[in-house]
N, C-alpha and C positions, 0 to 999 in steps of 0.2 A: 677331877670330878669330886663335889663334895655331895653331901647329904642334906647340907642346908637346903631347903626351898619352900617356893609360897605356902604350899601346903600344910609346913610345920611352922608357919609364921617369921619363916626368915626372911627378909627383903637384901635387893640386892647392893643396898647403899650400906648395907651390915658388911656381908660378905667382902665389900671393895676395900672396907675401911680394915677390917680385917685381915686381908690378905696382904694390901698393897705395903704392908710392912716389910716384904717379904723380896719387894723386886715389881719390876714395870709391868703390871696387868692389862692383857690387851683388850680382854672381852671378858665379862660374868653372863652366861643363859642362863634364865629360869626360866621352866617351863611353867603353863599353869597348872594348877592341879597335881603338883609333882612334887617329891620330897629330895628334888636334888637339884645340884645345879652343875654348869660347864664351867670353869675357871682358867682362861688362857694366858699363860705369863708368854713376853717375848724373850726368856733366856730359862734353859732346860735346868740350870743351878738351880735358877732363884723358886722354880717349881719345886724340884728336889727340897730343896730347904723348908721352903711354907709346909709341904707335906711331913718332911719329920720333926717338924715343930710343932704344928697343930693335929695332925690326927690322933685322936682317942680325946681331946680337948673336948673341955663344954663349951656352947658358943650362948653367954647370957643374953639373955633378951633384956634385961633391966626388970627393976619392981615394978613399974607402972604397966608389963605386958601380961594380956590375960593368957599366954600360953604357960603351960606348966608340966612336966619339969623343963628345962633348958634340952635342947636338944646336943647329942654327943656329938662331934665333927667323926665321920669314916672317913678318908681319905682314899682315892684312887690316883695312880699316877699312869698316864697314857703321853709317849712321846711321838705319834702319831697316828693319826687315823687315815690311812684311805680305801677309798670307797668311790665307786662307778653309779651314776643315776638311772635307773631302768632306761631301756629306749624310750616307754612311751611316757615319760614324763616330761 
């Protein structure tokens, strides 16, 4: 999980190009309105890795973006989540 999201002007064609440095990404969520995002690699290393490379990292927007200053990467590392759907959903 990162911190980048729509909210703070991070799109998620940034994030892909960013991370996919790092190993085979399966899926980037951003929600709307939300200052984070979901970053799925399909191997636990290549996650491991993106994350002690890049967390505490600036992630530039470039000069021509009107967000200011650049937003810092926090990094989360989660090697699973589960979880059950209410019944009545």
């Amino acid at each position: 999980m990162a911190n980048g999201g729509l909210s703070n002007g991070v799109e998620r064609e940034q994030l892909w190009s960013l991370f996919a440095k790092y190993g085979c990404i399966m899926d980037i969520v951003l929600k709307p309105c939300k200052p984070y995002a979901f970053i799925s690699f399909s191997i636990i290393d290549e996650a491991m890795l993106a994350m002690s490379e890049l967390n505490g990292k600036l992630l530039s927007h470039g000069s021509d973006h009107p967000m200011s200053p650049d937003p810092q990467l926090y990094l989360l590392y989660v090697v699973e989540c589960k979880f059950t759907l209410p019944m009545f959903y």
